[in-house]
C-alpha positions as CSV (number, residue, x, y, z in Angstrom):
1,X,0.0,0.0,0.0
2,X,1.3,3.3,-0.6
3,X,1.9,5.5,2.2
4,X,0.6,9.0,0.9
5,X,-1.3,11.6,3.1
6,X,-4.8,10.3,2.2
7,X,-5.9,13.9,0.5
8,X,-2.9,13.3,-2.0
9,X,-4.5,10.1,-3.0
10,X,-7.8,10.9,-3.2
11,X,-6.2,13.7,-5.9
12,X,-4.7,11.1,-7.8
13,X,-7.5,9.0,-8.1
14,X,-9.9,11.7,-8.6
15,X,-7.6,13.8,-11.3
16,X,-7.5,17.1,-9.7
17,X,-5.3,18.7,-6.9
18,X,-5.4,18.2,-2.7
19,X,-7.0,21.9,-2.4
20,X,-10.5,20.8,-4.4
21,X,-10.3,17.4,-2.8
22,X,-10.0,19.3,0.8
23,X,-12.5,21.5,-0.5
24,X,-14.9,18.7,-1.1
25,X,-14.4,16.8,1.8
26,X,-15.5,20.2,4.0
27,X,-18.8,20.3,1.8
28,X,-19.5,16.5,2.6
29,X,-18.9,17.3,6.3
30,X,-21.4,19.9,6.3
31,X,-23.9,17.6,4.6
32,X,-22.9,15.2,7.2
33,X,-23.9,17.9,9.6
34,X,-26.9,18.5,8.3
35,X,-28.3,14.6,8.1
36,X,-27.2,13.1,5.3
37,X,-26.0,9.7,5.6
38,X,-23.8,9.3,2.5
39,X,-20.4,8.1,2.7
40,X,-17.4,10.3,2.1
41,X,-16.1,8.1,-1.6
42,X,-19.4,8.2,-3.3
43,X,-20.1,12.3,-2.4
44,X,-16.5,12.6,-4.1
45,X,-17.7,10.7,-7.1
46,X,-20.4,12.8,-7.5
47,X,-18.9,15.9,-6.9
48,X,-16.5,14.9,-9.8
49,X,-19.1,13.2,-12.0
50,X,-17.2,10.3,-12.6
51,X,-18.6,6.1,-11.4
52,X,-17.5,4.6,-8.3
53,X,-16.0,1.7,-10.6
54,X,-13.6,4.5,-12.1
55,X,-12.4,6.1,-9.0
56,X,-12.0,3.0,-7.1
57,X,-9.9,1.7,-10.0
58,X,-7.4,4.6,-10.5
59,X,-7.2,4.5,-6.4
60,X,-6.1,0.9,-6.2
61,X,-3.2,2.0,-9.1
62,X,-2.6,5.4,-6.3
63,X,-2.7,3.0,-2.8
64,X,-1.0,-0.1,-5.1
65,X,-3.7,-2.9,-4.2
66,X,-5.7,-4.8,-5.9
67,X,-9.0,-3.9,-7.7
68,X,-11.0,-7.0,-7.4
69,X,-14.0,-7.8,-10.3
70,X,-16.2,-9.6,-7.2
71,X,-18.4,-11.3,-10.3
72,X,-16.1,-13.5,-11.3
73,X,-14.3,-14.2,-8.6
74,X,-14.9,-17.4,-6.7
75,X,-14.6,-17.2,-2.6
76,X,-13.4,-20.3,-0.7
77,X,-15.3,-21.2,2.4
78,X,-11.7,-20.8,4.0
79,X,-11.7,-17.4,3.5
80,X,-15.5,-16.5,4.6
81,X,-15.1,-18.5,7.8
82,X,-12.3,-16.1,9.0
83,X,-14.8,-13.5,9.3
84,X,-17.8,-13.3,11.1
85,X,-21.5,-12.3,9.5
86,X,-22.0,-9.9,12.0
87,X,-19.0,-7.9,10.5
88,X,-18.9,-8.8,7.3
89,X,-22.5,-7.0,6.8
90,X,-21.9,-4.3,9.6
91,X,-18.6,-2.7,7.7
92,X,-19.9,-4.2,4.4
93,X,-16.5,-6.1,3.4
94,X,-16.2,-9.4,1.7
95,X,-13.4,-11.9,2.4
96,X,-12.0,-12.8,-0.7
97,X,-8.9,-14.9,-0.6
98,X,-6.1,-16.6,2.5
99,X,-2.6,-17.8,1.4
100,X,0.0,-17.8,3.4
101,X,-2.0,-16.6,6.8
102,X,-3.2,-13.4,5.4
103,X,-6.8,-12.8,4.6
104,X,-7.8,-10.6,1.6
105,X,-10.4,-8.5,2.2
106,X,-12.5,-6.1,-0.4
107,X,-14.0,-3.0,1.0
108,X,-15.1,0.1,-0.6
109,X,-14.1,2.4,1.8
110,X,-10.0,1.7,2.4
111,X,-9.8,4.7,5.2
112,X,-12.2,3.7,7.4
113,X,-9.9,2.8,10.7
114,X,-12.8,1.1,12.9
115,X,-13.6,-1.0,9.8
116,X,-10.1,-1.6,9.3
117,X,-9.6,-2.7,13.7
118,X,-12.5,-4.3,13.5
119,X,-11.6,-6.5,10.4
120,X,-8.0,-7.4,12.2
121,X,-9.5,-8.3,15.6
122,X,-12.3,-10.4,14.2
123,X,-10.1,-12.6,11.6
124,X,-7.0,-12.9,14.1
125,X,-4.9,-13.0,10.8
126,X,-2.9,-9.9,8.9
127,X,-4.9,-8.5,6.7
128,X,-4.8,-7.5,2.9
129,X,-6.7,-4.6,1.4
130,X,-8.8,-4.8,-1.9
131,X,-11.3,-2.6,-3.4
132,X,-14.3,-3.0,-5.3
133,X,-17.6,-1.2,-5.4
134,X,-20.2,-1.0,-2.5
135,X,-22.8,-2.5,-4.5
136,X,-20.8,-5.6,-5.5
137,X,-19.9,-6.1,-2.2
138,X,-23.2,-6.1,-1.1
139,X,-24.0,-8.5,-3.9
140,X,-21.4,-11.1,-3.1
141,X,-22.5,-11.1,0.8
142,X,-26.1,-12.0,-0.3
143,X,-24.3,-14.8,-2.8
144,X,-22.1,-16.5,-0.4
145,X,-23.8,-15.4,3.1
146,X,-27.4,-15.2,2.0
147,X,-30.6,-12.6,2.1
148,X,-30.7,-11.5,6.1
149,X,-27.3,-13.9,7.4
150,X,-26.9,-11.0,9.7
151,X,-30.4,-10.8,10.8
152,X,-30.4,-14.8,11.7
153,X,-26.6,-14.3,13.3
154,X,-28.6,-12.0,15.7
155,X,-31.2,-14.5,16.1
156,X,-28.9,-17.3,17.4
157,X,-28.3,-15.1,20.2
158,X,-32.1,-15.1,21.4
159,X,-33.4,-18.6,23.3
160,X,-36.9,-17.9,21.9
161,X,-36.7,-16.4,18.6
162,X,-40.8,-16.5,18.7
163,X,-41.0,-13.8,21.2
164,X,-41.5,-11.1,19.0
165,X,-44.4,-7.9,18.9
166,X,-45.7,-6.7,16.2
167,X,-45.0,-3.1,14.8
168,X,-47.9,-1.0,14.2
169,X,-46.8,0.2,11.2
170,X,-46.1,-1.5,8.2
171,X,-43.3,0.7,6.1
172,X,-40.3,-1.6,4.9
173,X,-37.3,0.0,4.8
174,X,-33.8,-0.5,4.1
175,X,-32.3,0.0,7.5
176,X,-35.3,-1.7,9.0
177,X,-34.0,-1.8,13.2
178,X,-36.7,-3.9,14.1
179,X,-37.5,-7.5,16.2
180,X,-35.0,-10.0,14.1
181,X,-37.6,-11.9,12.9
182,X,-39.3,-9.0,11.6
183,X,-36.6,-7.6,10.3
184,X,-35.5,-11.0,8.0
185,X,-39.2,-10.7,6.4
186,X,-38.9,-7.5,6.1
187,X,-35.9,-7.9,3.8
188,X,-37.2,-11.0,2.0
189,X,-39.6,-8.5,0.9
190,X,-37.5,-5.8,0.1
191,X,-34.9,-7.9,-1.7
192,X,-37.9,-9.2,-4.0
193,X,-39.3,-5.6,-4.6
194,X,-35.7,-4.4,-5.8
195,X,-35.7,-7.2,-8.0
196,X,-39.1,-6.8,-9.9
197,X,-40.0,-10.1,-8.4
198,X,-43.5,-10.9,-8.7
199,X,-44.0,-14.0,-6.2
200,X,-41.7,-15.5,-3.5
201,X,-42.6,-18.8,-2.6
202,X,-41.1,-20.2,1.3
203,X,-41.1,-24.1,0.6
204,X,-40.0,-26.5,3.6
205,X,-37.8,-29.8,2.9
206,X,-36.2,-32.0,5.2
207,X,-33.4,-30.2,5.7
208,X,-33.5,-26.6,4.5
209,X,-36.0,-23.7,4.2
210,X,-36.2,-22.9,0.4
211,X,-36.5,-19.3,-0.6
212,X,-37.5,-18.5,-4.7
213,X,-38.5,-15.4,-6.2
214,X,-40.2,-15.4,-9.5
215,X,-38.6,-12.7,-11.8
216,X,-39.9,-12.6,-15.0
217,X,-42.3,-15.5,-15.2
218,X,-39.0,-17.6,-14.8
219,X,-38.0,-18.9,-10.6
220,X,-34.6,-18.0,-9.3
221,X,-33.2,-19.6,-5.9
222,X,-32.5,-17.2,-3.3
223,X,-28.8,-17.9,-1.5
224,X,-30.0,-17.9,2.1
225,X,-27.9,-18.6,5.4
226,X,-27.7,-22.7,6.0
227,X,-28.9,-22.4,9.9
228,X,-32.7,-20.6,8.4
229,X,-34.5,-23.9,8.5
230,X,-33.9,-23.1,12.1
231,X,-36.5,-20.4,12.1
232,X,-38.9,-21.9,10.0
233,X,-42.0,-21.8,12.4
234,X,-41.2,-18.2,13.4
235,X,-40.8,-17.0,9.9
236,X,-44.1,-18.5,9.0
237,X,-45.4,-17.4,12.3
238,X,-44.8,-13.7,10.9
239,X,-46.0,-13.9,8.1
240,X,-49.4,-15.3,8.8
241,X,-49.2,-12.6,11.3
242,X,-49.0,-10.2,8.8
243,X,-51.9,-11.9,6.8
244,X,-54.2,-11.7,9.8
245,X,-54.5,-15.6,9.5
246,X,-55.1,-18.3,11.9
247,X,-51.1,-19.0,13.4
248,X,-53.1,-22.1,15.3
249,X,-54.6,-23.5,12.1
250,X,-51.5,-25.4,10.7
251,X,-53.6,-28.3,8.9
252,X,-55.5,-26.4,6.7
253,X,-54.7,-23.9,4.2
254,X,-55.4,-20.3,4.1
255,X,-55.3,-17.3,2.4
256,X,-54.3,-13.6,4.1
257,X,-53.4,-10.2,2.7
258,X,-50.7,-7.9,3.9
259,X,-50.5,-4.1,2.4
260,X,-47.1,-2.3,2.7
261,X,-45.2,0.7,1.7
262,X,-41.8,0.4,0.4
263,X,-40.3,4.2,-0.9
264,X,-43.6,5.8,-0.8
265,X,-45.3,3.1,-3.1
266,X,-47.9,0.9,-1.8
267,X,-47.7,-2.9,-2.6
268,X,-50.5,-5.3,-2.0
269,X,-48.9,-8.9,-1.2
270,X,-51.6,-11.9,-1.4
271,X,-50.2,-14.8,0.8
272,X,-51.7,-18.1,0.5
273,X,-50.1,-21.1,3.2
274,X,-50.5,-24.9,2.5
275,X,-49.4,-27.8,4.4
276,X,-47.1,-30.4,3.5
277,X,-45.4,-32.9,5.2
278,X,-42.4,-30.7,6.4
279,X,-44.4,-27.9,7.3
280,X,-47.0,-24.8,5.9
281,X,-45.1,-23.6,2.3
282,X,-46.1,-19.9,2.0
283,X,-46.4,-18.2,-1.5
284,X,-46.7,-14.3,-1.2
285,X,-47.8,-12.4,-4.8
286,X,-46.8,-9.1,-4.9
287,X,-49.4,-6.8,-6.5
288,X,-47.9,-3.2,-7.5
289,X,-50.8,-0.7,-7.9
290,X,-49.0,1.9,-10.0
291,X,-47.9,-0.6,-12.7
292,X,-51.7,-1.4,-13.5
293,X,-52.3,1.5,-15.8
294,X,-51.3,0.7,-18.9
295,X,-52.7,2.0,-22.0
296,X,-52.9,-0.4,-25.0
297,X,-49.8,0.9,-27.0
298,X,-47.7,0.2,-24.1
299,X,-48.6,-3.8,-23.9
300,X,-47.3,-4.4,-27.8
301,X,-50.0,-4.6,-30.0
302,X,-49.2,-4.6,-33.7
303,X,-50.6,-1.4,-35.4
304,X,-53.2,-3.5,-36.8
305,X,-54.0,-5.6,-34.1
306,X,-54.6,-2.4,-31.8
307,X,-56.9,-0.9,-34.0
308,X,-59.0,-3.8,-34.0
309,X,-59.0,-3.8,-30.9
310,X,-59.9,-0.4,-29.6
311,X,-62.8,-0.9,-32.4
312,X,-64.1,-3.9,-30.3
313,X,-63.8,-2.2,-27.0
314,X,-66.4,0.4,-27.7
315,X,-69.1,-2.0,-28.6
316,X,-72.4,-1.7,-27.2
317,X,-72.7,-5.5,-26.9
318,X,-71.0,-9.0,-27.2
319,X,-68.3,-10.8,-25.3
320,X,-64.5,-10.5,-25.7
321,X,-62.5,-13.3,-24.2
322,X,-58.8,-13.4,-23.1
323,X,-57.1,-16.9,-23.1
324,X,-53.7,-18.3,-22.2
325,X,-52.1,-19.9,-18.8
326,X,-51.9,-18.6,-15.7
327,X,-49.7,-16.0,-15.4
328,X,-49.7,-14.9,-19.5
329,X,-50.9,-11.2,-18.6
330,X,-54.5,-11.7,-18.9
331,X,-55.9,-9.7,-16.4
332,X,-53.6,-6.5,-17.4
333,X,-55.0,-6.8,-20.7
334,X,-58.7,-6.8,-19.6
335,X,-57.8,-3.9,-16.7
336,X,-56.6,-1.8,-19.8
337,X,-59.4,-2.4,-21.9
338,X,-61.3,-1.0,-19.1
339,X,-59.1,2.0,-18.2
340,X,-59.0,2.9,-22.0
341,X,-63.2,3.2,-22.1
342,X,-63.7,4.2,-18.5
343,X,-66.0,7.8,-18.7
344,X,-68.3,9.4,-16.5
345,X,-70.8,8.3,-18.8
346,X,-70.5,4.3,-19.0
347,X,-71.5,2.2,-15.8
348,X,-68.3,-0.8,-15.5
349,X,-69.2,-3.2,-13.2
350,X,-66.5,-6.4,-12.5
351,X,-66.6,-9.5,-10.5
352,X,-63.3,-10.6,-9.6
353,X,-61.0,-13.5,-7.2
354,X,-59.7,-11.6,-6.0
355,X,-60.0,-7.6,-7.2
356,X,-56.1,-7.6,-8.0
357,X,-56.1,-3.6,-8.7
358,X,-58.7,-1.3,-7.6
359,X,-59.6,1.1,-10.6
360,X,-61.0,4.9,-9.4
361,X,-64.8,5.2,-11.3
362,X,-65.2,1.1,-11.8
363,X,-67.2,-0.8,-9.7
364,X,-65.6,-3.8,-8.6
365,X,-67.2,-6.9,-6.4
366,X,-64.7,-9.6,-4.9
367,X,-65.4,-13.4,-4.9
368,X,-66.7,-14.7,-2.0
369,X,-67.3,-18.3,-2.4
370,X,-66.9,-18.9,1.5
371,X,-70.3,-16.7,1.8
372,X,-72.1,-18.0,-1.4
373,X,-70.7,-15.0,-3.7
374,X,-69.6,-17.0,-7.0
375,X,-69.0,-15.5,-10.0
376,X,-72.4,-17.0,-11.1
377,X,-74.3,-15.3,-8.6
378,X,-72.4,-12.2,-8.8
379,X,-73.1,-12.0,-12.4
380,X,-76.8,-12.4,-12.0
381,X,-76.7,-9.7,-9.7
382,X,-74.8,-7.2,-11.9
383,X,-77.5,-7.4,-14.5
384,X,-79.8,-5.6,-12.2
385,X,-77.3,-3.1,-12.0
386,X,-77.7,-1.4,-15.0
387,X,-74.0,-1.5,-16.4
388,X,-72.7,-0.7,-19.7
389,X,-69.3,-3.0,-19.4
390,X,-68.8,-5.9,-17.1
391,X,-65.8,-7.5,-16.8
392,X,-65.8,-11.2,-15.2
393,X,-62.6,-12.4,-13.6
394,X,-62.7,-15.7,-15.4
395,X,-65.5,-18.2,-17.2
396,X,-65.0,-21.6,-15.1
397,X,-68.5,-22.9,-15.4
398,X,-71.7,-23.2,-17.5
399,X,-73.6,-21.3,-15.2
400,X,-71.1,-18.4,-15.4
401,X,-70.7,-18.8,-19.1
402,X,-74.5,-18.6,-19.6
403,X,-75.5,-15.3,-17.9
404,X,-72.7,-14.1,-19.4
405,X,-73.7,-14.8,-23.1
406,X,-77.2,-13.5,-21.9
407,X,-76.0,-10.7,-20.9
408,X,-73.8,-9.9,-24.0
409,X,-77.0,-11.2,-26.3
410,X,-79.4,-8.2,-23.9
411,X,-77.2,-5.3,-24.9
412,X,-74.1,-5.5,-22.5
413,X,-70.1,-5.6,-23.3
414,X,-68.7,-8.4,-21.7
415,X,-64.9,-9.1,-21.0
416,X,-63.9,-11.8,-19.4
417,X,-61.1,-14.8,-19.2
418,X,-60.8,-18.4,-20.6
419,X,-58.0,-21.0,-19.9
420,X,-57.7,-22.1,-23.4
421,X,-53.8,-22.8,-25.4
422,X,-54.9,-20.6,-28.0
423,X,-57.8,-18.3,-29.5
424,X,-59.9,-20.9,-31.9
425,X,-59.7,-23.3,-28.8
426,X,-61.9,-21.1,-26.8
427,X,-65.0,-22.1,-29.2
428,X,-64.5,-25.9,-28.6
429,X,-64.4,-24.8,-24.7
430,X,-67.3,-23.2,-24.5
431,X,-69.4,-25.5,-26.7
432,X,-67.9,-28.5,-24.2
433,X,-68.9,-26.5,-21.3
434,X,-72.5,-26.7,-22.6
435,X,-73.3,-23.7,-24.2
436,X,-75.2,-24.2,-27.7
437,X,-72.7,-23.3,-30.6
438,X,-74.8,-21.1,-32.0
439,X,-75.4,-18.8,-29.1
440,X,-71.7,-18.9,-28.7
441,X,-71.4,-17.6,-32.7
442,X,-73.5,-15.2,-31.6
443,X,-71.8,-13.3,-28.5
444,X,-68.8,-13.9,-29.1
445,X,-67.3,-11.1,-30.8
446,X,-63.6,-11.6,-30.5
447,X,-60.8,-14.0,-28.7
448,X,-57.6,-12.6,-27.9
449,X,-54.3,-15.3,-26.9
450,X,-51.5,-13.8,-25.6
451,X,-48.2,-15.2,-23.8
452,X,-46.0,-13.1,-22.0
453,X,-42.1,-13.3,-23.1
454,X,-39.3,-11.6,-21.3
455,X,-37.5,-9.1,-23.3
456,X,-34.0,-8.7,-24.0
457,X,-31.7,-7.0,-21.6
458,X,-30.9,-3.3,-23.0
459,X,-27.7,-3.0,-21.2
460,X,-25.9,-6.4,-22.5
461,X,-27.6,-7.0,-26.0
462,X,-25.5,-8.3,-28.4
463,X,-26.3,-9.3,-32.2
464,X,-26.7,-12.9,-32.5
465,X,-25.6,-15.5,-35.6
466,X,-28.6,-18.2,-36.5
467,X,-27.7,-20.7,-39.1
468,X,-30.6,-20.7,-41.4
469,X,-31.1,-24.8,-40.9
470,X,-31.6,-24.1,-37.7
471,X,-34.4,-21.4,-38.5
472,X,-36.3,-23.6,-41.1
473,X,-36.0,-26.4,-38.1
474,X,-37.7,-24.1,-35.7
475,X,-40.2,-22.9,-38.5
476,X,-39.5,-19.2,-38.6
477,X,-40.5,-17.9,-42.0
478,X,-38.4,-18.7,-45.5
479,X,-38.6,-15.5,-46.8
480,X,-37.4,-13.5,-43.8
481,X,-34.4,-15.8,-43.2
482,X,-31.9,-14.1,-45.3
483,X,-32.7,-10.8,-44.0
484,X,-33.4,-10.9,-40.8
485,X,-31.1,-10.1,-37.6
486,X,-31.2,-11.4,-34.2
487,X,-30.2,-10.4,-30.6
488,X,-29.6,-11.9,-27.4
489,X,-27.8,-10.4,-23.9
490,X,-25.2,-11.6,-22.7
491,X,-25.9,-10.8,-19.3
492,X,-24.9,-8.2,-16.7
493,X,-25.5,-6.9,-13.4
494,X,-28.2,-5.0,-14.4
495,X,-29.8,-8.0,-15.6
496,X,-28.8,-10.7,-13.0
497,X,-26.7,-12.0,-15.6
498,X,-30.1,-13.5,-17.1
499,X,-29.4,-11.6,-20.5
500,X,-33.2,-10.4,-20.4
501,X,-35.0,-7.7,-18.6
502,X,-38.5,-7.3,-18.4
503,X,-41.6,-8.7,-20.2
504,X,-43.4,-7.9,-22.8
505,X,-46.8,-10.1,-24.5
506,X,-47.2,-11.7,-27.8
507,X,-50.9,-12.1,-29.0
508,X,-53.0,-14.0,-31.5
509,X,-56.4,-12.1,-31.7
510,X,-59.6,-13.8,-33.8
511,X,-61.9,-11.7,-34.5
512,X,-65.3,-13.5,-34.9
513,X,-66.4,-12.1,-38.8
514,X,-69.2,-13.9,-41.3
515,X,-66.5,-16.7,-42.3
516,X,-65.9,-17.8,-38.9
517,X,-69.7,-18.3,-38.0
518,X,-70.6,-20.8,-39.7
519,X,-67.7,-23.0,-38.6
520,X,-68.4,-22.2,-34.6
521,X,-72.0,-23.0,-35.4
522,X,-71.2,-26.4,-37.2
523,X,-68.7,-27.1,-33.9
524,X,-65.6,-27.3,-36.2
525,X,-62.5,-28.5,-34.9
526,X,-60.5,-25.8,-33.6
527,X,-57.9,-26.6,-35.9
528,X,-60.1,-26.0,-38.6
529,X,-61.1,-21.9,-37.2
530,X,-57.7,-21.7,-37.1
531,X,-57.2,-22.1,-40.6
532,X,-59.7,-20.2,-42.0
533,X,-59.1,-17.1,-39.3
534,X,-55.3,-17.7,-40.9
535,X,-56.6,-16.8,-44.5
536,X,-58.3,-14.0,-43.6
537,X,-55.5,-12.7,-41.7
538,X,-55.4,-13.8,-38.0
539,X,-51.7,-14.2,-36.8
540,X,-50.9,-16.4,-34.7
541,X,-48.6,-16.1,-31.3
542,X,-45.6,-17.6,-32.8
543,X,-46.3,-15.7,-35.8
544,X,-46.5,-12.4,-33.3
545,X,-43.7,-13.8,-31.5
546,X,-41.4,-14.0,-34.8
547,X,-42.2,-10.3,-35.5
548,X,-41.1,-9.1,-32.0
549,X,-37.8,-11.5,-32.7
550,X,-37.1,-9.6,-35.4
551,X,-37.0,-6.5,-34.1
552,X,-35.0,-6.9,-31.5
553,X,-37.1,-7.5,-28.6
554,X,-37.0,-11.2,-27.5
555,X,-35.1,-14.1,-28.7
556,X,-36.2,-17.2,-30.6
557,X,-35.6,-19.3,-27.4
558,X,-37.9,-17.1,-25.6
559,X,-40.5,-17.3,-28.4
560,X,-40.1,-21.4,-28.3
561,X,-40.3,-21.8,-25.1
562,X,-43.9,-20.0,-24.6
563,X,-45.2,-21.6,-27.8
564,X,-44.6,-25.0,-27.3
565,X,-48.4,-26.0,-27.2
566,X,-49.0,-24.1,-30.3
567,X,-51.7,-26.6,-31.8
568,X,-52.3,-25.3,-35.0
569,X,-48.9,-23.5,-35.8
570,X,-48.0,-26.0,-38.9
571,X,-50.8,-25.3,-40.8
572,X,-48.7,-21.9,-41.5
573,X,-46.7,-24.0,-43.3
574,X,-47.9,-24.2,-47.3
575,X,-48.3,-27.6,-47.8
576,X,-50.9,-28.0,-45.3
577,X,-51.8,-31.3,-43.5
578,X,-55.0,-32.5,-43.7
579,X,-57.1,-31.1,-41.0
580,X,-58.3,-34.4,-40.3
581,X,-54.8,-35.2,-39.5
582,X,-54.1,-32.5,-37.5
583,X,-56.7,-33.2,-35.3
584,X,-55.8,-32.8,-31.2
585,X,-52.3,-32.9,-32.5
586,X,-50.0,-31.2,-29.9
């Protein structure tokens, strides 16, 4: 290390001369003095405009040590035993190497002293300076330590980690200073909120206390500290606390709701326990209100498909379904239909399990089959409401399905949802469910299919080389292969080295003209509506899908991997099969 007076270095690394550097470090003091809590390194940053990478970097050269890339560096379990969790996350340093009896240590800070004591006294070893950035050192402690290590460290301490009061209030942050067991929730939460995670799911084993968040439609393990299936019960405990459940009932499952602020913005978490034979798993779904209102060109619409679509919103009568899994993005679709044609002079009226976003002007009934409130008997109950627009959470029954093709065929607009692999299929559904095929021709004015693909990362996208046998083998279309380009990411940071950020939805919308009648009412094949909504222009999701490859905003993995139950996808191809031959072919 280079023994310079510290101002001298912080010149060097920062390009200018000790007077500004002194004349920077008196303007952090007095922001110091006046509350704020940032550090001394990042304020210089700032103040010079350059990234904390940067000046850390050309510091290391100025102090000669080590600048240490934390992502690809792999820590030995030698080297995080010699220091404790409690001071590893306290003075945020990361244990990086030991040869010889000396422990390498990366900090972003290399003048703190009491880090710097502390460090020495806890490892009882010399020690060797590194640097790297705060943020990847916060990032490799939640790698190799796990989400809230610190938090359980503390817990060890406490002979009955169960004793624990509730707060009255429920704002997470940050630095929550909280009961420990509080406090670990509260960062499971947190953690899952900075990473756009839309579920986290608590599942028990033998042996461990799994923790995954689902980012992206896709499940990512959580590293979490190897002593948490310790504090399983309490965990649990919490949360059904939190849920205003039953923490008795541990036989049956249940279903709670906790609503939280985190940096001003309220999130409404759904939790739903069940029990299985190593204890209650616990599945939370995070509900962000503010991301709700969408308009239509925001959820990727062709031009085309759009204006269909903002032609069949506005009419006075007949049903429009939404179909695809759970999870596809069905009920943001249907919640922007509704924003788009929500006026002071239109009565919307939904029915809902549960009413996911509340929308200001709609009316909006929850499900309540406990007490008898089914969508069925909801739904009756609307239509003496006088509504212009209803919107029913899903179709799961004939009863449902035939007040709500009475009320489309009695001068309402109906939306609703279907679980159906693609748009034709929702005919065949409807006519198994009971309803006769030509009420369904009728009142059924359009089905929309979508699938929801992540997009690719904007921070690590690279352009991609496809060998054109490998495109024919995957179907993408002959005349587009010589010309088109594709993309991929090669993942970063900003990205959890995923290569995609984000979703975005791919859709396949039939719209229910005079040559599609006749088939519905004849109860053709699905296969067979799919064909002739094909020739007069219907595209279908891998079709969409393609289209959104092209330009650069998924990949052809993604595309595959969403489409896989395509059913009628090959007759796209121009020497069609035989529809009988195609059949229930999957």
């Amino acid at each position: 290390m280079a023994y310079l007076p510290v101002k001298e270095l912080l010149a060097q690394a920062a390009e200018t001369d000790p007077s500004q550097i002194a004349a920077w470090c008196q303007s952090w003091r007095q922001a110091t003095e006046a509350g704020t809590q940032e550090s001394l390194l990042p304020f210089l940053c700032r103040e010079r405009g350059v990234s904390e990478d940067s000046f850390l970097q050309k510091l290391a050269v100025a102090m000669a040590i080590p600048f240490v890339d934390l992502p690809k560096l792999t820590v030995p379990a030698e080297a995080r035993g010699k220091i404790s969790t409690k001071v590893a996350f306290q003075y945020s340093v990361m244990p990086c190497s030991f040869d010889n009896g000396t422990l390498q240590v990366v900090v972003s800070n290399p003048f703190d002293a009491a880090m710097i004591s502390a460090v020495q006294f806890d490892a009882g070893c010399p020690v060797q300076l590194a640097l790297a950035s705060r943020d990847e050192i916060e990032k490799a402690l939640k790698k190799y330590y796990g989400v809230g290590a610190e938090t359980l460290d503390e817990m060890e301490e406490d002979e009955d980690p169960m004793e624990f009061l509730l707060p009255g209030d429920k704002e997470i942050t940050e630095n929550e200073q909280e009961a420990s067991v509080i406090k670990f929730v509260n960062q499971i939460i947190w953690e899952a909120f900075k990473d756009r995670a839309t579920d986290i799911h608590f599942e028990p084993a033998e042996d461990e206390l799994r923790i995954r968040y689902r980012i992206d439609g896709i499940l990512n393990q959580t590293p979490m500290p190897p002593q948490l299936k310790r504090y399983q019960a309490a965990l649990i405990s919490r949360i059904k606390v939190m849920s205003g459940m039953n923490i008795a009932e541990k036989r049956l499952p249940q279903d709670g709701r906790i609503n939280v602020r985190i940096k001003g913005e309220e999130l409404d978490i759904r939790v739903s326990t069940v029990p299985t034979v190593y204890g209650e798993s616990v599945s939370l779904r995070l509900l962000t209100r503010g991301k709700i209102f969408l308009s239509l060109e925001k959820l990727g619409f062709s031009r085309l498909e759009e204006n269909s679509l903002r032609e069949l919103i506005i009419k006075p009568h007949g049903i429009l379904l939404v179909t695809g899994p759970t999870g596809s993005g069905k009920s943001t679709s249907l919640y922007a239909f509704l924003s788009t044609i929500n006026s002071v002079t239109k009565r919307i009226i939904t029915i809902e399990e549960p009413v996911e976003y509340e929308l200001k002007g709609i009316n909006q009934i929850a499900v309540r089959s406990d007490i008898g409130l089914t969508f069925a008997m909801g739904l009756r109950h609307i239509l003496r409401q006088d509504p212009n627009v209803i919107m029913v959470g899903e179709i799961r029954d004939l009863e449902t399905a035939e007040i709500a093709i009475r009320a489309a065929l009695t001068g309402h607009l109906v939306f609703s949802t279907l679980h159906t692999n693609d748009a034709p299929s929702a005919f065949t559904r409807l006519i198994d469910m009971g309803i006769e095929p030509f009420l369904v021709a009728s009142s059924v004015e359009a089905v929309l299919a979508q699938r929801l693909v992540r997009t690719i990362c904007k921070h690590c996208k690279v352009e991609q080389t496809v060998t054109p046998d490998y495109l024919r083998k995957i179907s993408f279309p002959e005349a587009e292969i010589a010309t088109a380009k594709f993309y991929r990411g090669t993942g970063c940071e900003h990205c959890r080295q995923l290569g995609y950020q984000g979703r975005m939805g791919i859709y396949e919308l039939l719209v229910v003209s005079e040559p599609i009648r006749p088939l519905v009412m004849s109860r053709a094949p699905a296969s067979v509506v799919a064909q002739k909504a094909m020739e007069i222009g219907m595209r279908t999701l891998r079709m969409d899908g393609w289209k959104k490859v092209e330009l650069g905003q998924t990949t052809l993995e993604e595309v595959l991997r969403v489409t896989q139950t395509e059913e009628h996808f090959d007759l796209i191809e121009e020497d069609k099969i035989p529809v009988r031959e195609k059949t229930g072919k999957r």
